[in-house]
C-alpha positions as CSV (number, residue, x, y, z in Angstrom):
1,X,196.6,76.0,70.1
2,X,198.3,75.8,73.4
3,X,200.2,72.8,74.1
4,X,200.4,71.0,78.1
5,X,203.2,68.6,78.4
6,X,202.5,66.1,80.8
7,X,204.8,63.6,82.8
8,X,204.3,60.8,83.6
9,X,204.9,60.1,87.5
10,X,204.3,55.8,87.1
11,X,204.8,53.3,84.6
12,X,200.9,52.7,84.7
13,X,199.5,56.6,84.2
14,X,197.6,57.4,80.9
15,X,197.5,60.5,79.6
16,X,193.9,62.3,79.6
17,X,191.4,61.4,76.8
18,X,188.3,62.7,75.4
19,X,185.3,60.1,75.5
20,X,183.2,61.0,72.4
21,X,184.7,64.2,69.5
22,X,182.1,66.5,71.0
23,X,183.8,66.5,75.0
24,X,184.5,69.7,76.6
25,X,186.9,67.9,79.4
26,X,189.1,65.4,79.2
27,X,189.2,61.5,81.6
28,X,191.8,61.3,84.0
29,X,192.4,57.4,85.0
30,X,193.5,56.5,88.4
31,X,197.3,55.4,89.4
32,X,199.1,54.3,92.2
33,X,196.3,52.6,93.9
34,X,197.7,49.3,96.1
35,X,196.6,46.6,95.3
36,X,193.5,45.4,92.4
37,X,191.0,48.0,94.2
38,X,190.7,50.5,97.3
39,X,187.0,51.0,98.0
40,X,185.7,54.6,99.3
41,X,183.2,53.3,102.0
42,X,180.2,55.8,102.5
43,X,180.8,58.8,104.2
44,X,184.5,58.5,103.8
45,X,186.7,60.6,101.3
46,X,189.5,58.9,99.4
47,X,192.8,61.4,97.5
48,X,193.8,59.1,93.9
49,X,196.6,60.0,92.3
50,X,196.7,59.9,88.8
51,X,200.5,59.2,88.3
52,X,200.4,62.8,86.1
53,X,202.5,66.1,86.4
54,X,201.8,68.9,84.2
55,X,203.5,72.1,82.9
56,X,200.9,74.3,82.5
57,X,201.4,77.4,80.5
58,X,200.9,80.9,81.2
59,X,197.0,82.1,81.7
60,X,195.8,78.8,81.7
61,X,194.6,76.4,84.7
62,X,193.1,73.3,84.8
63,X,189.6,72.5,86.5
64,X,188.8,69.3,87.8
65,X,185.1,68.0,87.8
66,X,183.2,64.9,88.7
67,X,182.0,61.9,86.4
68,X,178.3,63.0,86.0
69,X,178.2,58.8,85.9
70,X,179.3,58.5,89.0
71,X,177.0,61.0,90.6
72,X,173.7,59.7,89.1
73,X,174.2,56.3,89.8
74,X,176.9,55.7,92.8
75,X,176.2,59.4,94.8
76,X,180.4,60.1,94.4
77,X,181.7,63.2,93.4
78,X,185.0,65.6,94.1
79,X,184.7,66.3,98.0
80,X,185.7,69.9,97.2
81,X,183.1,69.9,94.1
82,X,185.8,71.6,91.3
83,X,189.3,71.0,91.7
84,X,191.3,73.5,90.2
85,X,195.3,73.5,89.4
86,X,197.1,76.7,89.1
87,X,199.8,77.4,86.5
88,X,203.0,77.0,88.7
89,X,202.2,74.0,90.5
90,X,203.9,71.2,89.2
91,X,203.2,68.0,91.0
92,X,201.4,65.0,90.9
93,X,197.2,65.9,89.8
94,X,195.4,64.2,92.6
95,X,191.6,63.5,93.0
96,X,189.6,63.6,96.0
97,X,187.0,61.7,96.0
98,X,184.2,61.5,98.2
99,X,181.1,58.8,98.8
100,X,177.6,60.0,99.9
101,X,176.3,56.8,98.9
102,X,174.6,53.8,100.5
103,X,177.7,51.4,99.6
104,X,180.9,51.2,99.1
105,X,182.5,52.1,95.5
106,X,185.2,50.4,94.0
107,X,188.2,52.4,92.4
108,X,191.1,50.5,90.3
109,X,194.0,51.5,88.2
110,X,192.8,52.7,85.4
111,X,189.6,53.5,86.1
112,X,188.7,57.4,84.5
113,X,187.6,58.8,88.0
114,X,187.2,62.6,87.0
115,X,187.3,65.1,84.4
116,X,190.2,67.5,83.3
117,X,188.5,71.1,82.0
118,X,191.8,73.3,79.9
119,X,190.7,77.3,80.7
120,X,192.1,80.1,80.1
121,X,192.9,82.1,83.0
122,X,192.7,85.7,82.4
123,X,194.5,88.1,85.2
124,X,192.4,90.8,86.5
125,X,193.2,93.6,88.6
126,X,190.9,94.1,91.9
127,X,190.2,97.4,93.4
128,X,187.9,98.9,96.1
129,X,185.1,101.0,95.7
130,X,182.2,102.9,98.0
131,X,179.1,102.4,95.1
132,X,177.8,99.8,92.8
133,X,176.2,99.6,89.5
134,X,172.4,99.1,89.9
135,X,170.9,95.8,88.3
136,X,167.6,94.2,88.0
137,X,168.9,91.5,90.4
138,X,170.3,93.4,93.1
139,X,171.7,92.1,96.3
140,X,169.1,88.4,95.6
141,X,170.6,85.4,95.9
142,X,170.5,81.9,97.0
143,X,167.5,80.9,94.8
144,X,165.9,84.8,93.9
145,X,165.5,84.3,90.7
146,X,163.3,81.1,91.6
147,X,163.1,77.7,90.2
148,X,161.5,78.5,86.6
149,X,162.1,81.5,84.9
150,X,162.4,85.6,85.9
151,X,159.1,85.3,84.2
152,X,157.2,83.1,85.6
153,X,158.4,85.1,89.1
154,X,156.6,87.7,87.6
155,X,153.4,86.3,88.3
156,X,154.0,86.6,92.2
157,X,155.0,90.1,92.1
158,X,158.0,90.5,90.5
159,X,161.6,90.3,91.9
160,X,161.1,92.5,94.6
161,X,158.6,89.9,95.8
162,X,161.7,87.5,95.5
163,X,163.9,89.7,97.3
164,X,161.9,89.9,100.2
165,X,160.9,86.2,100.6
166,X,164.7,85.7,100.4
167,X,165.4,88.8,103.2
168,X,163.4,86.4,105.4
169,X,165.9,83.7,105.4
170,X,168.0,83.3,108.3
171,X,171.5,84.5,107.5
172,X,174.3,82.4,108.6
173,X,177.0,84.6,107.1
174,X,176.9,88.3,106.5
175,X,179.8,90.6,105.2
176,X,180.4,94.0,107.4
């Protein structure tokens, strides 16, 4: 088991906890807020610190990801949706928070205001080629493999059908 020593940056920081045995990430509180509360009007984007510094070890990285609670009932999530800390950075973990609610939301000390995700982070090497392997799929995206499943698309005429209603699409970005 790899170990991630943590320091703590404020008398007030906790160090990340699971909620239930079954988790698969790990609360991170908020610290360093002035005050009892800072509230994150709608629209606006607010960075909490979480008074934590990490030594991360080698082929690992943490991911950062929003409360699902705070989503489905306050419309706040990470303004850059995943956060992700590399192995060599070593300061202060920091949340960005952003509001696409109808009113305001509250943030305290203490509060768990995102999730930490431990992964492994395997080095690749990347090289360039002129061909690529064939698939089913193809070049479809955005949505090709429609709402249901492969299957159901089947009924319409198949993939290719889906790769031609998505070749209608205006493109706003195209690689050359």
């Amino acid at each position: 088991m790899s170990k991630f020593l943590f320091k703590s940056l404020s008398k007030f920081a906790q160090l990340p906890v699971k909620a239930s045995t079954g988790a698969c990430a790990y609360d991170v509180h908020a610290c360093g807020i002035d005050g009892s509360a800072a509230a994150i009007q709608p629209g606006a984007v607010l960075i909490i610190g979480t008074g934590l510094a990490c030594n991360i070890p080698a082929g690992w990285c943490i991911k950062i990801f929003s409360r699902s609670g705070h989503g489905a009932r306050h419309a706040v999530s990470l303004s850059n949706s995943v956060g992700l800390v590399d192995e060599d950075f070593t300061g202060e973990i920091m949340v960005c928070l952003r509001n696409d609610g109808r009113y305001q939301f509250m943030v305290s000390n203490g509060d768990r205001i995102a999730q930490l995700r431990f992964e492994r982070n395997e080095s690749v090497e990347l090289a360039w080629t002129d061909q690529l392997a064939e698939t089913a799929r193809g070049a479809g995206g955005f949505g090709s493999t429609g709402v249901n499943s492969v299957h159901s698309a089947m009924k319409f005429g198949g993939l290719s059908r889906l790769r031609q209603d998505h070749m209608r699409c205006p493109r706003v970005l195209t690689a050359r």
